[in-house]
VMD Tcl script that draws the C-alpha trace (Angstrom):
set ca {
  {7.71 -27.94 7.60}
  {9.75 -24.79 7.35}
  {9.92 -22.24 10.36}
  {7.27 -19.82 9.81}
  {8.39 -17.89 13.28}
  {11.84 -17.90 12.16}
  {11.18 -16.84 8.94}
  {9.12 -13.55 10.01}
  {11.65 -12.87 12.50}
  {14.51 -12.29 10.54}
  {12.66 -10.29 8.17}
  {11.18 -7.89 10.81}
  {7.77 -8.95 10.62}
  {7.15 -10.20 14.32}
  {5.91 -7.67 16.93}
  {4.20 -10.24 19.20}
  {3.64 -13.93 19.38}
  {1.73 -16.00 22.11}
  {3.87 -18.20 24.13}
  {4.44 -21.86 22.22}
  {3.06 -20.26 19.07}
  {6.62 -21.74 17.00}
  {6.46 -25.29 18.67}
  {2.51 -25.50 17.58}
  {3.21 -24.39 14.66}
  {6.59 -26.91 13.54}
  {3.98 -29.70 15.16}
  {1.60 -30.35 11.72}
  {-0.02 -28.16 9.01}
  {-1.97 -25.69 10.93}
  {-4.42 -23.27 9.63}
  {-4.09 -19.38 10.40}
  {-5.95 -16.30 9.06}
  {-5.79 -12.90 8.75}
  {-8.96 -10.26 8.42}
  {-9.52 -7.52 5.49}
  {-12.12 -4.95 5.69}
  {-13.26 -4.51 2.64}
  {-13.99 -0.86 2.32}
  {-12.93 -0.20 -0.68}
  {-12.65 -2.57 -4.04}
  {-8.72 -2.44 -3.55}
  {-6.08 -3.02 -1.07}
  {-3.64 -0.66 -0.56}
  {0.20 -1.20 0.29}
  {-0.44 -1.26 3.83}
  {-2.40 -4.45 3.72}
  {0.77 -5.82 2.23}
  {2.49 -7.16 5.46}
  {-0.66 -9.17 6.42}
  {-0.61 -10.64 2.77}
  {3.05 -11.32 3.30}
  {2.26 -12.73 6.35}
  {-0.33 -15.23 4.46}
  {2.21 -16.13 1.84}
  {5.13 -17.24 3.95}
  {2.39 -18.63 6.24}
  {1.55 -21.13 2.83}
  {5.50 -21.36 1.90}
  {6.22 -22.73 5.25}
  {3.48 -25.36 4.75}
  {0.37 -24.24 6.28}
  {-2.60 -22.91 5.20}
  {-3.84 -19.62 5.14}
  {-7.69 -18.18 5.20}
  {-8.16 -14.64 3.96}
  {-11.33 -13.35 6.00}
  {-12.59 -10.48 4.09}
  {-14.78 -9.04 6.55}
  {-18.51 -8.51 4.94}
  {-19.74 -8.19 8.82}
  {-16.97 -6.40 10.47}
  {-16.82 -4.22 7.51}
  {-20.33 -3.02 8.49}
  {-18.98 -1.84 12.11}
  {-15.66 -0.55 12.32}
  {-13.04 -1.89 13.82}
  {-12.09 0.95 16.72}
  {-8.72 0.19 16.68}
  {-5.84 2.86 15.72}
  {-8.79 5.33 14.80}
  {-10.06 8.04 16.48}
  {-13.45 8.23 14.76}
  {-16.05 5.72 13.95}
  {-15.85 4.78 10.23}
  {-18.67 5.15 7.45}
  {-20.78 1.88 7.23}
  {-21.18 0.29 4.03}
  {-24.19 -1.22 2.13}
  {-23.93 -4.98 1.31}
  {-24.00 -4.38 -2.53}
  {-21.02 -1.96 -2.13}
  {-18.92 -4.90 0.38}
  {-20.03 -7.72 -2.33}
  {-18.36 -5.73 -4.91}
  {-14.84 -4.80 -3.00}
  {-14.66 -8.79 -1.54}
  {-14.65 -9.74 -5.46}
  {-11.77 -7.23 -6.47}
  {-10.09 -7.88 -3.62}
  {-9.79 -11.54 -4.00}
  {-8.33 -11.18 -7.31}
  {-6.01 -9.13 -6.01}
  {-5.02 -11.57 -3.47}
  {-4.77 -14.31 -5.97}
  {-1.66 -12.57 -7.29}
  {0.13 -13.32 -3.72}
  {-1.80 -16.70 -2.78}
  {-2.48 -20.15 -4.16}
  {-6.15 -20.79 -3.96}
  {-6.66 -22.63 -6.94}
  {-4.19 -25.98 -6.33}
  {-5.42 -28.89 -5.06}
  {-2.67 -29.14 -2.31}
  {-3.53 -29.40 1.04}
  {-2.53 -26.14 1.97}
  {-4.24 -24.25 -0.82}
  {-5.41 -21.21 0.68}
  {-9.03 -19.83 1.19}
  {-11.28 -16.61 1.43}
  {-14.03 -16.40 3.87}
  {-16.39 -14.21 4.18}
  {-17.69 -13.55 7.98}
  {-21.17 -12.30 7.29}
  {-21.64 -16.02 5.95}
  {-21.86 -17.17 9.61}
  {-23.13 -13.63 11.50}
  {-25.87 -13.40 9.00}
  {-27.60 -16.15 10.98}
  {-27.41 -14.64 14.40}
  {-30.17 -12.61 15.70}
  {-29.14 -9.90 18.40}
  {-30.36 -12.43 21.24}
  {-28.71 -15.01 20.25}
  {-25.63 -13.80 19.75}
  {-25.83 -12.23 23.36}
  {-26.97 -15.12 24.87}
  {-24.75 -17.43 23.30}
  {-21.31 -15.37 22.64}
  {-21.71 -12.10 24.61}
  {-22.25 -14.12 27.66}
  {-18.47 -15.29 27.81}
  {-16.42 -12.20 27.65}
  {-16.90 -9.58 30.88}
  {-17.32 -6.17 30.22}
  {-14.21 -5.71 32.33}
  {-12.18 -7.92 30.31}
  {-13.30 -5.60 26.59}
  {-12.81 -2.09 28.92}
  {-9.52 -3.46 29.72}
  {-8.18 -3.69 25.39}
  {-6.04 -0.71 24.62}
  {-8.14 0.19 21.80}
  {-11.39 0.57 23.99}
  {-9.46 2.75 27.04}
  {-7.91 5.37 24.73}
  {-11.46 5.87 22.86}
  {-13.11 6.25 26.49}
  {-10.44 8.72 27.21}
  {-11.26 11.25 24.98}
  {-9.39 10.87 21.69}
  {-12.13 11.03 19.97}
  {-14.68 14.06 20.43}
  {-18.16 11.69 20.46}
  {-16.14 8.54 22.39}
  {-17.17 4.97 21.37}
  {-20.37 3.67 20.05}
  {-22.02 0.73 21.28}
  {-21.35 -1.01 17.73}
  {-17.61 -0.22 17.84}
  {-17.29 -1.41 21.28}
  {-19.13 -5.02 20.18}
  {-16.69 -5.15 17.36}
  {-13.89 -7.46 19.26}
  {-16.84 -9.63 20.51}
  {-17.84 -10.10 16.63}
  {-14.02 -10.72 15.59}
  {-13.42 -13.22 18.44}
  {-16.60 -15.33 17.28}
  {-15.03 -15.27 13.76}
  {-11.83 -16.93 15.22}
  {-14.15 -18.87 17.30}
  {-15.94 -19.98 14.30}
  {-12.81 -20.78 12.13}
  {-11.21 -22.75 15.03}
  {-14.62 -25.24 15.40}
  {-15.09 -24.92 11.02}
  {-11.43 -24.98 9.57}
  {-9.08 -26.01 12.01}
  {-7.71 -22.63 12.49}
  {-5.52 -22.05 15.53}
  {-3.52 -19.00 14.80}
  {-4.91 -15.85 13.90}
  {-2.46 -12.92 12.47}
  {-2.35 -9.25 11.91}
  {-0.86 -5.77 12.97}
  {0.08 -4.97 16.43}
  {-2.68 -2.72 16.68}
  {-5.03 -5.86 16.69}
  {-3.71 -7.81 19.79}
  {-6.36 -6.48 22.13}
  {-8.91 -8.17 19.00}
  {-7.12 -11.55 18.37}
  {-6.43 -12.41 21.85}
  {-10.31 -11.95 22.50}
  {-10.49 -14.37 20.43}
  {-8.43 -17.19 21.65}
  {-9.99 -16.13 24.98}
  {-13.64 -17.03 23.85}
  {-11.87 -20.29 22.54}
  {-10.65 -21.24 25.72}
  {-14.02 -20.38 27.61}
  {-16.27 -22.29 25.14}
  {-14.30 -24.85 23.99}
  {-11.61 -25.24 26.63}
  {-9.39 -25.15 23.25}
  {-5.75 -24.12 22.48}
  {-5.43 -20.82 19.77}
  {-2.64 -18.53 18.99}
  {-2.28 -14.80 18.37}
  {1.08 -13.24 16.43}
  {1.03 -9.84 15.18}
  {3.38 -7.88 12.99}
  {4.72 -4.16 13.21}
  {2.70 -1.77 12.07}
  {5.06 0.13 9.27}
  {6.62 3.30 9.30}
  {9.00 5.17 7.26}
  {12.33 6.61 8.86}
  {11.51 10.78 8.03}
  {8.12 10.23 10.15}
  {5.78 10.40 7.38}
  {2.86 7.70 6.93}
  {3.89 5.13 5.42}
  {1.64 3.83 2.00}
  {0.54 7.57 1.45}
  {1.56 9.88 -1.03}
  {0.57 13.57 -2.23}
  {-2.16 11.93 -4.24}
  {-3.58 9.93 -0.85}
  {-2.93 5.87 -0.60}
  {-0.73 3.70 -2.72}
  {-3.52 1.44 -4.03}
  {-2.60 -2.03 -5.48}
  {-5.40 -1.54 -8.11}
  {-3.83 -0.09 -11.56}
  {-6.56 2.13 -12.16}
  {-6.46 3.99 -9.09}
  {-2.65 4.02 -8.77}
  {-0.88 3.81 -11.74}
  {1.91 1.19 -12.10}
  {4.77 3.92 -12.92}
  {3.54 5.60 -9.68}
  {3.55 2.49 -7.36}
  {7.25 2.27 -9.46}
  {8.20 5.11 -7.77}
  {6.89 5.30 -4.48}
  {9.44 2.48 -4.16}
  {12.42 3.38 -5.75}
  {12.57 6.68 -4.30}
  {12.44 5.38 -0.49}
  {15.34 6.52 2.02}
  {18.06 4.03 2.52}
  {17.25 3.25 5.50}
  {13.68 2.05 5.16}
  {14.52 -0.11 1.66}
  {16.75 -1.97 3.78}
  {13.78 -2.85 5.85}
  {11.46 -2.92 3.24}
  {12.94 -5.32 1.18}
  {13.14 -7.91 3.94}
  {9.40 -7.30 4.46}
  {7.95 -7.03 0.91}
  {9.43 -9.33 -1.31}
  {10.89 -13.23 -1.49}
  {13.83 -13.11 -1.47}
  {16.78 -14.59 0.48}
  {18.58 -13.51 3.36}
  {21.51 -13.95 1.83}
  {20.75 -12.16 -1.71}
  {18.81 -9.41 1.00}
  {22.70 -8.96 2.52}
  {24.53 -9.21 -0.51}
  {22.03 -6.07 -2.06}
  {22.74 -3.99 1.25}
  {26.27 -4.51 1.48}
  {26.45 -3.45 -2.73}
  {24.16 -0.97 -1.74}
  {26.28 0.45 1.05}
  {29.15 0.83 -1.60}
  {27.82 2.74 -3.47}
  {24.43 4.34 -2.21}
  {24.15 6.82 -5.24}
  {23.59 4.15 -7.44}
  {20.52 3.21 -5.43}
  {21.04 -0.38 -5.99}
  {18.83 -1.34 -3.04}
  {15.60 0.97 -3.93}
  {16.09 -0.40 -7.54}
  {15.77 -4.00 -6.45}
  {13.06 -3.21 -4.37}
  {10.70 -1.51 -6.56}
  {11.27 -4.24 -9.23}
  {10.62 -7.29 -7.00}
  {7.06 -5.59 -5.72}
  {6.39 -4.01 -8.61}
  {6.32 -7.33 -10.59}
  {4.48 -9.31 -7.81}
  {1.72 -6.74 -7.63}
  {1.34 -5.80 -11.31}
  {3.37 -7.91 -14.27}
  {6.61 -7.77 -15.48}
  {5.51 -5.64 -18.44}
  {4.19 -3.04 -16.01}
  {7.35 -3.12 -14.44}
  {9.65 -2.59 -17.99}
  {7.38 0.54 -19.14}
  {7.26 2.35 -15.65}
  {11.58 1.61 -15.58}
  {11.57 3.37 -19.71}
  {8.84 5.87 -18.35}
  {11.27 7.01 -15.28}
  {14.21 6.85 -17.91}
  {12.79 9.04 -20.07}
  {12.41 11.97 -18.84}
  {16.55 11.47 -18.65}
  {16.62 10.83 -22.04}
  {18.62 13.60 -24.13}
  {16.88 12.86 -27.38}
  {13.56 13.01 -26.65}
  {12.94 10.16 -28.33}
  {11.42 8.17 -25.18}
  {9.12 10.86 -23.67}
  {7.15 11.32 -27.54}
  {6.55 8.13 -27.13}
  {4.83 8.04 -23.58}
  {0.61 8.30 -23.72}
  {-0.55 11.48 -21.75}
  {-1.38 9.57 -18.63}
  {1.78 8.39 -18.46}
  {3.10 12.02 -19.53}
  {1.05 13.41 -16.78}
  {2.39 11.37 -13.94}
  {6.10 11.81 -15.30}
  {5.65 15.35 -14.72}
  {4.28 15.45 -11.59}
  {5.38 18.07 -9.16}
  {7.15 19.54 -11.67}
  {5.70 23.46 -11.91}
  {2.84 23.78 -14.55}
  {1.45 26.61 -16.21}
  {-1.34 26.32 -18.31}
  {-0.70 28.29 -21.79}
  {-3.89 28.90 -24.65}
  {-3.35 25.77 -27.22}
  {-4.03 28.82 -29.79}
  {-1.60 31.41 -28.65}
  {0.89 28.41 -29.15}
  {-0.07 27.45 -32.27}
  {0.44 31.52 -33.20}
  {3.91 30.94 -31.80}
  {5.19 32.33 -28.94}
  {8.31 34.22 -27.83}
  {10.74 32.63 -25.20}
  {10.50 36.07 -22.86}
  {6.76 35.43 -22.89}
  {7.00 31.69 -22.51}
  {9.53 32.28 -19.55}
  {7.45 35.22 -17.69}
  {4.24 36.75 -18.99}
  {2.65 33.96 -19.96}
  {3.57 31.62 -17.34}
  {6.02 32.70 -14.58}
  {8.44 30.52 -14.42}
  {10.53 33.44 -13.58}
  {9.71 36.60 -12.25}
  {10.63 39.13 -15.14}
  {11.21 39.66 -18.59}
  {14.30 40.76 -17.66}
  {15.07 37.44 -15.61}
  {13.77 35.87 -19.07}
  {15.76 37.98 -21.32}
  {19.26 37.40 -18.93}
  {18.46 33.34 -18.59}
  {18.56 33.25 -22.75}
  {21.38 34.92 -23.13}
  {23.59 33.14 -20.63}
  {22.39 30.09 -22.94}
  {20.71 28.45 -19.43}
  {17.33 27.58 -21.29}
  {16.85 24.66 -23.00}
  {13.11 23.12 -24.81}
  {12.61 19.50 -25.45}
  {16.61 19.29 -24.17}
  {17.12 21.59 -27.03}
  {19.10 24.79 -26.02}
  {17.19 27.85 -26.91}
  {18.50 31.91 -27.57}
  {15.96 34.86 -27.38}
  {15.03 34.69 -30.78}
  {13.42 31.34 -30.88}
  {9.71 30.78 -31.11}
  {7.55 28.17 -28.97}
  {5.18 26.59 -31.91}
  {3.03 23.65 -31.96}
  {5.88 21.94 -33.32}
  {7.15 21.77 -29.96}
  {4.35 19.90 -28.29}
  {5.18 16.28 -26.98}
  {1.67 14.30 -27.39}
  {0.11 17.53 -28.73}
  {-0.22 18.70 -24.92}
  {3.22 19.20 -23.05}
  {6.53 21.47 -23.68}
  {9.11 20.32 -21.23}
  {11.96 23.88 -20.62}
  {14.75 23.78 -18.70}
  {16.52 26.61 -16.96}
  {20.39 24.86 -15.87}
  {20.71 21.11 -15.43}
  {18.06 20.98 -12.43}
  {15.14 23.23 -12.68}
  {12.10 22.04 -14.81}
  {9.02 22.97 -15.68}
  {6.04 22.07 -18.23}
  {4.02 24.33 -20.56}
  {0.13 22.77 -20.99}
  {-1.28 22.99 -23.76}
  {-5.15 23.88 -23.09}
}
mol new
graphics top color blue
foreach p $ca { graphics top sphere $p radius 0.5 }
foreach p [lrange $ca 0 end-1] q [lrange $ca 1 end] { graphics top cylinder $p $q radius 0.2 }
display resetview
């Protein structure tokens, strides 16, 4: 057995951890899980650390459940929100537990026949059965009120965060997730039940209801929840979540959410998302701290995850997709779709120009001001050219030349230049 405890705890991925969780753990093969929500048909990056925490769970030698939540998923779990979530239909949760299990197939080994293949469960298997008496009369029974008003997540609800306080359902919830651990611990074994540190209050309900009812042992452990040095949310973008499915974020953008991280958090992130060593981890920050502005660190990074959530192919064309834009010929970018195109160009400024009025062919002065203003006046325009500051397609440009269809990359974009920094795109429409 390897040290799963030790192995988190270097990497940064242990908040808390019940007293003798390590020595239980380096006894035998145990059996841990952590719980999804499925509300949508993808995870996002900040389920990562819980998958993480499944993996090296299963590298270490155990072997780890993945409870997608069909039940919980129709409650809410009250913790870290302020407002009750939207409930979903049971078609809608069949559908996201099937994409997300693929999804989690790229991290875990479900399919050996090794002991310590892992497993998804699905907890409206077992609450599907209970009726509303008997699951008071036979779970509700052993937790006190006092002991649920007492969870973190319950008092700051009661205390006014949110405007309509806690509904009944949303206060049941850590009754319904401790039965689940109950359930695993009589069904599967399972002693140790994982996730973020906003779910202690949750997973030590449950190993309480073990204890009552079965006079059982269980564990809790619970990882940081993730932030990102500058304050900003970590796993969001301008365009809302970084989503692990390819369709809703694109593998050049999940590319770059990574590569363009601060140095401090890819030194933590890289401990935290991806496999490898401590000592190739401290050999890439010590490079990395000789010469930061080669961004040897973020590089590594984005590869690593990039690869383990998508393919190595994905990787290669969003590394030649960030390249070319850099490329002086042009040569790259004509061959980019306009998806790709689109997302290359992102937050650079836009202006939408008539498709015809380009075909017709269209003065620089316009092309600067009028018709798009990029700057504020012909005259800027006019003074730009002649100081030979404008370039098209990395071509530079005088007064006299005219913007024609010729100049279109994919028959929609014209890329211009003002200096070596500024950038914008003319849309063809």
């Amino acid at each position: 057995m390897k040290n799963f405890i030790e192995e988190v705890t270097w990497r940064g991925m242990l908040h808390d951890v019940m007293p003798g969780t390590e020595e239980h753990l380096m006894e035998q093969m145990r059996v841990a899980y952590v719980g999804i929500d499925p509300t949508a048909d993808s995870l996002h990056i900040g389920h990562l650390v819980g998958v993480m925490l499944l993996k090296h769970f299963q590298l270490a030698g155990h072997k780890p459940l993945a409870l997608v939540g069909g039940a919980t998923g129709m409650i809410g779990d009250p913790s870290g929100k302020s407002n009750e979530r939207n409930l979903l239909d049971e078609a809608t949760l069949l559908h996201n537990q099937n994409a997300i299990k693929d999804q989690l197939s790229r991290f875990l080994d479900f399919t050996s026949d090794a002991p310590n293949a892992a497993e998804m469960v699905n907890n409206y298997d077992w609450m599907k059965q209970f009726s509303f008496l008997d699951f008071i009369r036979d779970v509700g029974k052993h937790i006190s009120v006092n002991y649920m008003m007492a969870k973190d997540s319950v008092k700051k609800r009661l205390n006014g965060e949110a405007a309509d306080g806690m509904s009944f359902t949303e206060f049941t919830y850590q009754l319904v997730q401790g039965y689940d651990f109950l359930h695993l611990y009589n069904n599967k074994s399972c002693t140790l039940q994982m996730g973020g540190s906003d779910q202690w209050g949750n997973i030590t309900t449950g190993t309480e209801m073990i204890r009552r009812i079965t006079q059982g042992k269980a564990y809790a452990l619970t990882c940081p929840l993730i932030t990102k040095a500058d304050g900003t949310k970590f796993g969001k973008s301008e365009g809302g979540n970084i989503w692990l499915d390819a369709n809703r974020t694109s593998p050049y953008k999940f590319y770059q959410y990574w590569v363009n991280t601060s140095d401090v958090d890819a030194e933590k992130y890289i401990k935290i998302f991806t496999f490898l060593s401590k000592e190739e981890i401290e050999t890439l920050i010590s490079t990395h701290q000789e010469a930061p502005h080669l961004r040897v660190l973020q590089k590594k990074l984005a590869e690593e995850i990039t690869i383990m959530v998508h393919s190595k192919a994905a990787f290669d064309n969003a590394v030649e997709a960030t390249a070319a834009f850099f490329d002086p010929t042009m040569d790259a970018l004509n061959k980019l779709d306009n998806q790709t195109l689109t997302e290359v160009f992102e937050g650079i400024t836009t202006a939408e120009v008539a498709l015809q009025d380009i075909n017709d062919g269209m003065d620089m002065i316009a092309a600067l001001s009028a018709k798009t203003n990029f700057l504020a006046s012909n005259s800027d325009a006019r003074r730009e050219l002649k100081q030979n500051s404008i370039s098209v397609n990395k071509q530079k440009v005088g007064e006299d030349y005219q913007i024609t269809a010729a100049d279109l990359i994919n028959n929609t974009f014209i890329l211009v230049q003002k200096g070596k920094k500024n950038y914008f795109i003319i849309k063809a429409v």
